[in-house]
N, C-alpha and C positions, 0 to 999 in steps of 0.2 A: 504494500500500500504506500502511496508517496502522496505528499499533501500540494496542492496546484492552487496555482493563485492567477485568476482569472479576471483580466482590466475590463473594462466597460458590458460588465454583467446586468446593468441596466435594458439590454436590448434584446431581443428574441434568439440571435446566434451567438450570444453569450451564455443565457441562461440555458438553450439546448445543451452545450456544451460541458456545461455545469452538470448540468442531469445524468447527462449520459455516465461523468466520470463520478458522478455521486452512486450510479447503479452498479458498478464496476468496483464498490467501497474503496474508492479513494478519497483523502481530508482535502475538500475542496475551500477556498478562502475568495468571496467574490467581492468585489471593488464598484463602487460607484461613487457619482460625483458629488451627492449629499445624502442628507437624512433620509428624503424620501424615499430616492430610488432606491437607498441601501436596504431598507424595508421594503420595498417592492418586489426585490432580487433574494432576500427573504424567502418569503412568502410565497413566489414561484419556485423555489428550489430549497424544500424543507430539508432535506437530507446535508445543508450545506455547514461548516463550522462557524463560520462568522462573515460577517460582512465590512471591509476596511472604506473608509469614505476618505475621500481627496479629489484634488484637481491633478491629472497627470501634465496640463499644460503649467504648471507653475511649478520650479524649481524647488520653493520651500514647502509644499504640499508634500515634492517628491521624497522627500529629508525626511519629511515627519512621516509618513506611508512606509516609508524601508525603516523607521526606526523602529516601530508601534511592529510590523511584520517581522524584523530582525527578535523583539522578544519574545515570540511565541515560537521561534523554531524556524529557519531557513525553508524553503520549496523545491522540491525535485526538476518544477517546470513552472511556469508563467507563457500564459497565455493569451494571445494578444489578438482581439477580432476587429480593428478597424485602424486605418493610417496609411503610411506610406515606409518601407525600409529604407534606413540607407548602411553600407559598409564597405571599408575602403581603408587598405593596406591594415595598417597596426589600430586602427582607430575600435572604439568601442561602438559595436552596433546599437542605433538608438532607431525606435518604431515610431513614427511621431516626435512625440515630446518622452516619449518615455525614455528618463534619463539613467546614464550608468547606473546610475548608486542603486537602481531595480534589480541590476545582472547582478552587481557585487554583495547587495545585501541579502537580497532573496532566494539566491538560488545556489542549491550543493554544488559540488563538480564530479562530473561536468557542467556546466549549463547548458540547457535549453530553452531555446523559445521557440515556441508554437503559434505561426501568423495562421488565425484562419479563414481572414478573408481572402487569401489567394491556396491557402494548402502548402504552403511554402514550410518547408523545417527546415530549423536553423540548429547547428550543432557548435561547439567548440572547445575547444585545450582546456587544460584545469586552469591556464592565462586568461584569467576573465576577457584580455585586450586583444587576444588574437580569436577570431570568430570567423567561421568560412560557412557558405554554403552546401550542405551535404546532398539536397536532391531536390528539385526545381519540376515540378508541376507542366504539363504541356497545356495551354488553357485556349489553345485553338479548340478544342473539344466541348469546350462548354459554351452552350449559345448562350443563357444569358449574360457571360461575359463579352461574347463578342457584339451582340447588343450593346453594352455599357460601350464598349471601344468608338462603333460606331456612330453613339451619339455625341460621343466628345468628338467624332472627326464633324459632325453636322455645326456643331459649335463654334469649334476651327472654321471649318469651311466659312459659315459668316462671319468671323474676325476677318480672314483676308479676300472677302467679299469674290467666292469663288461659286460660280455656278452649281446649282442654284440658287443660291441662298448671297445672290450678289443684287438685289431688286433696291436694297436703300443705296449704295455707295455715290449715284448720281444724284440723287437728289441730295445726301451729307453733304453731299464737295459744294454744291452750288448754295446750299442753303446756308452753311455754317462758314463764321468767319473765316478769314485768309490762313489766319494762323493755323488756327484749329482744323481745318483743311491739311495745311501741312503736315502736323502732327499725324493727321489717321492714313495717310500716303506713305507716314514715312515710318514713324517710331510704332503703330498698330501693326502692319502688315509685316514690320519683320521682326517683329516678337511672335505674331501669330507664326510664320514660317519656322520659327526655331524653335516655339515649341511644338509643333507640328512634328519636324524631325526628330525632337526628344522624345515623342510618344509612339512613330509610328517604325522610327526604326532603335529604339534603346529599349522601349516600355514591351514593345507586343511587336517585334521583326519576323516570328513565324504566323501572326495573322496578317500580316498588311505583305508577306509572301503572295497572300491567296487573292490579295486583291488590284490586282498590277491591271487586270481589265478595266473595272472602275475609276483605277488612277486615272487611265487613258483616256475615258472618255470625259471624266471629268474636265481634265486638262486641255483637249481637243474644243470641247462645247465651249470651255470659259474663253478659247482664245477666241472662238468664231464670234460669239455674243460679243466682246469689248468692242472690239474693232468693226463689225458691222455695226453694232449701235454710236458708236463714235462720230461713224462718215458722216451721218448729215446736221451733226451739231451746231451750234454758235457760238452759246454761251460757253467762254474757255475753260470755266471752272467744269463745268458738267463733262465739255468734251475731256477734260483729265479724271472725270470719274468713273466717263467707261474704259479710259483709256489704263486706270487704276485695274477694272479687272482684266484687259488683256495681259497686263502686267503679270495679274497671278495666276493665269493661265501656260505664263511664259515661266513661271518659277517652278509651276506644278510638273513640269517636265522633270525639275528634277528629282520630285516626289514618285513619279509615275518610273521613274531609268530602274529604282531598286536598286540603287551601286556610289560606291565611296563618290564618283565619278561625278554623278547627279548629286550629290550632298554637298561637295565642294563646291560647284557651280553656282547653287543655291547663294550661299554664302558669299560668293564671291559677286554674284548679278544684286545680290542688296546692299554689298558697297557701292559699286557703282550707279546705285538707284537712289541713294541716300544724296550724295550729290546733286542730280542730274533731278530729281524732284523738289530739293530745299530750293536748286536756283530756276528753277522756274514759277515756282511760289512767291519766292522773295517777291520777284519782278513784276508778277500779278500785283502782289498786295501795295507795291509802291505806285504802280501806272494807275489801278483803280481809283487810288486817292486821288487823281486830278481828273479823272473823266467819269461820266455818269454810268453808270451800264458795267455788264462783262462783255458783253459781245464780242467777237473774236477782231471785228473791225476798229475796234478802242486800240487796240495794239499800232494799227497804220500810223507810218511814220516818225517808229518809236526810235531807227538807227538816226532821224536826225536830230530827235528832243534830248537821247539819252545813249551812245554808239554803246559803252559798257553793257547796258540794261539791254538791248536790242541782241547785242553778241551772245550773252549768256543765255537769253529765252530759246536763238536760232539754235546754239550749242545744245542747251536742254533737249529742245523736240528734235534736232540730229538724233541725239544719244538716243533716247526712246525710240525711235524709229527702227536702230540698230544700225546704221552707217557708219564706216569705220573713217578714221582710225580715234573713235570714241570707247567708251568704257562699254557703252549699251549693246552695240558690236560684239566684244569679245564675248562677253556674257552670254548675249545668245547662240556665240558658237560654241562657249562650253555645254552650253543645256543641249542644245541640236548634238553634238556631238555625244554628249551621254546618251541618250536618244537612239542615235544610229548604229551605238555599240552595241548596244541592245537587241538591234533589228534581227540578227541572226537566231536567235534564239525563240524570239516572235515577231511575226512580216506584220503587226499591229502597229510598232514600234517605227514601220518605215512611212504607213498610212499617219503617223501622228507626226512625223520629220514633216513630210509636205502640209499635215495643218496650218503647222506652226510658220512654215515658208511664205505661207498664203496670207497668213495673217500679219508679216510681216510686210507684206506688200500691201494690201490695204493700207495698214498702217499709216503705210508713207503720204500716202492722199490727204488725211487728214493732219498728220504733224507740218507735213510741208505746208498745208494752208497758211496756218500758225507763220510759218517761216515769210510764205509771198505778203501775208500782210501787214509783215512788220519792216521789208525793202520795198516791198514793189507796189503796192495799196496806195491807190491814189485817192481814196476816200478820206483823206482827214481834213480838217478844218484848222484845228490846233497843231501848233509844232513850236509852244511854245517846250523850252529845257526844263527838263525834270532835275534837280539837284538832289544828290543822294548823300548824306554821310559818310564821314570816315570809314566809322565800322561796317556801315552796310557796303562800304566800297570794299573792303579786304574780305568780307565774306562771298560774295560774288565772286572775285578775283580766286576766291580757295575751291569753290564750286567749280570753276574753267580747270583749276588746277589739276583738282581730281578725275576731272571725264576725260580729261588730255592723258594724266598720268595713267590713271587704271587701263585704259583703251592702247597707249602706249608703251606702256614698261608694263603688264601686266604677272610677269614672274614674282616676284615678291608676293604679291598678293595670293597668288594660286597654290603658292606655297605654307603662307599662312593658313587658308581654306582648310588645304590636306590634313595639314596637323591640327585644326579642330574636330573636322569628321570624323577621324582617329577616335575621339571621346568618345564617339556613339556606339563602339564595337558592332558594327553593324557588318558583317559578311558576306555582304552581295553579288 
């Protein structure tokens, strides 16, 4: 018989758990987070020896929980039904907030802990500090985990406004200030992208194996939908909101490749988007301020009000378009190129190369707009000089810096990419 001490006993696959090892006479010890629950957990599970109350999120809870537990006799096991693991070299594995002094006070040696909301056993050395994984659960096998997966990717998918679930981003871009526009272009869509990567190839690599078709289409559909719905825009704000999700259509390639190849790419097409989207924002939010309207024809005559301001917008929609020898160029030859290495293994892969071709050629129609109306647009009335700040002059100037440099020397950068991918131990 060995006595188990079981954290967030308040909840249904806690107290089953409790039951089972109380039916099996083991001294079971269940935890919740106050008075009540701890009598609820009780009361569901009379066979149990006591009930310990704390907050596992707070440090000095966890002091007084390992102390109050340490006088009654140490636990063979602790087990743990809700959170997230982490463990990494000599470090002491912590479930959540559940802190060392749980491993070191609570449990004999060896230790164990028991996660089981995934099935997951954990074993380790009488070194409380050295903890390895002994056997890992296959959870393609269970649908409603692959359910949970797939609603976090539905989630995802609307963070970087990826078909279907991309219906607001034009109406954000156009409605919501200048700034705040920039913001969800730039810092939303590649947080969404990286955690995206964290979850579909670090978190669950053998479910998002099974779903390389769906990548594909998904990827395919989101480039067609931007870039047709862009062509017949006006308003320049909107036209950069569809033109946001051709964008993530053009990322999700490297979502859909399944290879170090396609992850680096990733990484490496949001550096040079981070640029090439702050400086064409910038230059909206400064031109607006003098003329009424977004319309794309507010931009006419901008190379003689403001040559800097005109340079960087034409640079910008270059870059997007993917014309070299810009950042937005490379980037798309590294996703095309993850893409087509692919192709051998499924001819899908060579039908989603030519999407993305196609979409890149649209493209050009509507960024070049952008371009003929800020040289060659004889519609303007005004050409009075836009004057711009110091600061706003060096951030521009860092914008050209970066689409010239990434597009240009892009070794360094491809090599950074590599060594982050690396993190995701993904095997593809």
């Amino acid at each position: 018989m060995a006595r188990v001490f079981i954290t967030g006993s308040a909840d249904g696959l806690g107290q089953l758990a409790a039951q089972r090892l109380v039916e099996q006479h083991h001294a079971v010890v269940l935890h919740a987070r106050d008075e009540r629950r701890a009598g609820e957990a009780l009361s569901a599970v009379p066979g149990a020896e006591q009930a310990l109350v704390g907050d596992l999120s707070r440090m000095e809870e966890v002091k007084r929980l390992a102390a109050d537990a340490n006088a009654t006799g140490r636990f063979a096991a602790v087990i743990h039904n809700a959170g997230v693991y982490r463990a990494s070299g000599e470090d002491i594995l912590a479930v959540n907030l559940l802190a060392p002094y749980v491993l070191t006070c609570l449990m004999h040696e060896p230790q164990r802990l028991i996660y089981l909301g995934s099935g997951e056993h954990w074993h380790g050395d009488p070194a409380p500090s050295r903890i390895v994984m002994r056997k890992r659960i296959d959870y393609a096998d269970s649908k409603l985990f692959v359910l949970g997966v797939f609603m976090v990717l539905i989630g995802l998918g609307f963070k970087i406004a990826a078909f279907p679930f991309q219906i607001w981003a034009p109406d954000v871009y156009q409605g919501a200030p200048t700034p705040s526009t920039a913001f969800l272009a730039v810092g939303s869509k590649a947080a969404g992208f990286v955690l995206l990567l964290r979850v579909l190839f670090t978190a669950v690599p053998d479910i998002t194996a099974h779903w390389s078709k769906l990548l594909i289409f998904i990827s395919a559909v989101t480039i067609l939908y931007g870039n047709l719905c862009a062509l017949p825009q006006r308003n320049v704000k909107r036209l950069l909101g569809y033109s946001s999700v051709a964008q993530a259509g053009y990322l999700l390639l490297g979502i859909a490749a399944l290879s170090q190849a396609g992850q680096s790419a990733i990484l490496y097409y949001l550096s040079g988007y981070l640029f090439t989207v702050l400086g064409a924002f910038t230059v909206i939010c400064l031109v607006m301020r003098q003329v009424d309207g977004e319309d794309v024809s507010t931009l006419a005559g901008l190379h003689q009000r403001n040559p800097l301001l005109a340079a960087t917008m034409a640079l910008s929609m270059i870059s997007l378009a993917g014309i070299p020898p810009l950042a937005g160029f490379f980037g798309k030859f590294l996703l095309l190129k993850a893409i087509i290495d692919q192709g051998a293994v499924d001819s899908r892969y060579y039908l989603l190369a030519f999407t993305a071709l196609a979409g890149v050629g649209i493209s050009i129609v509507y960024y070049f707009g952008v371009v003929r109306a800020i040289y060659w647009s004889k519609d303007t009335n005004d050409l009075s000089p836009i004057q711009i700040s110091l600061p706003i002059r060096l951030s521009l100037y860092a914008c050209v810096i970066g689409m010239l440099y990434l597009g240009i020397f892009p070794g360094s950068a491809v090599r950074w990419t590599e060594i982050a991918v690396k993190s995701l131990h993904f095997k593809g």
